[in-house]
C-alpha positions, -999 to 999 in steps of 0.1 A, spaced: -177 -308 695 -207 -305 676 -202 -267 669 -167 -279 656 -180 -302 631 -209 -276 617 -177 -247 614 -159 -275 595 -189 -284 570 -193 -245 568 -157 -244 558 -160 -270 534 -194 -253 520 -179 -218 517 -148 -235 499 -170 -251 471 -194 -222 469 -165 -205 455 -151 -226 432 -189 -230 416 -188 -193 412 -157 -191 393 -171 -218 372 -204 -194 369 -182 -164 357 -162 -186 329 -190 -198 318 -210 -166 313 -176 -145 302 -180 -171 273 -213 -170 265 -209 -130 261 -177 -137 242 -176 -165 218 -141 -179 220 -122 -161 183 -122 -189 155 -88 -195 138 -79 -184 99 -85 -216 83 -116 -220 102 -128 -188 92 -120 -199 49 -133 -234 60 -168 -216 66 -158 -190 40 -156 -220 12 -184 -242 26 -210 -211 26 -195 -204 -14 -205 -244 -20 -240 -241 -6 -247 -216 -27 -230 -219 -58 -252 -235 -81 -226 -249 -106 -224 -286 -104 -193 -295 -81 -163 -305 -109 -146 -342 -102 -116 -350 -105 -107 -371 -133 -81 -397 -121 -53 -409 -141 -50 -441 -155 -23 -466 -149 -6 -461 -179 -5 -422 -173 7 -425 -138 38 -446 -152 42 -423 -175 49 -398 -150 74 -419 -132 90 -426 -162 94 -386 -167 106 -383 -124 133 -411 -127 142 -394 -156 143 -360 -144 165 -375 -113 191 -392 -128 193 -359 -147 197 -342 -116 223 -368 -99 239 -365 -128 248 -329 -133 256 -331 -94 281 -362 -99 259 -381 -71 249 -418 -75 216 -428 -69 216 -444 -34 243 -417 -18 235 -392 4 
């Protein structure tokens, strides 16, 4: 009974031994490997390396007032019912 119970703990033993090994060989395939970085992390780098080194002053934005942004809306409806129009549509039909 006792050699029964040490060929099962071997068992057991050999079994995990493995599986740590496999996670060995991932782990060093990786570290030999670096895993390939996508496109638009590759630009993301790309443009944050441009921005450390650029030495122009980052531009701002210059947001729009009220009275510009309903402007624009005026001008959208506009364009819109311009749009419904030539197409004989009315505004809430799909």
């Amino acid at each position: 009974m006792n050699q029964r119970i040490l060929h099962l703990a071997l068992e057991a033993l050999d079994a995990r031994k493995v599986a740590i090994e496999k996670e060995i060989a991932q782990l060093q395939s990786e570290l030999k490997s670096p895993a390939k970085k996508s496109r638009s992390e590759k630009m993301k780098a790309y443009w944050a390396r441009r921005r450390a080194e650029s030495t122009a002053p980052a531009r701002k934005r210059r947001k729009r007032t009220a009275a510009e942004k309903k402007a624009q809306s005026q001008k959208m409806k506009a364009y819109w019912a311009k749009r419904r129009a030539e197409k004989g549509k009315k505004p809430n039909e799909f």
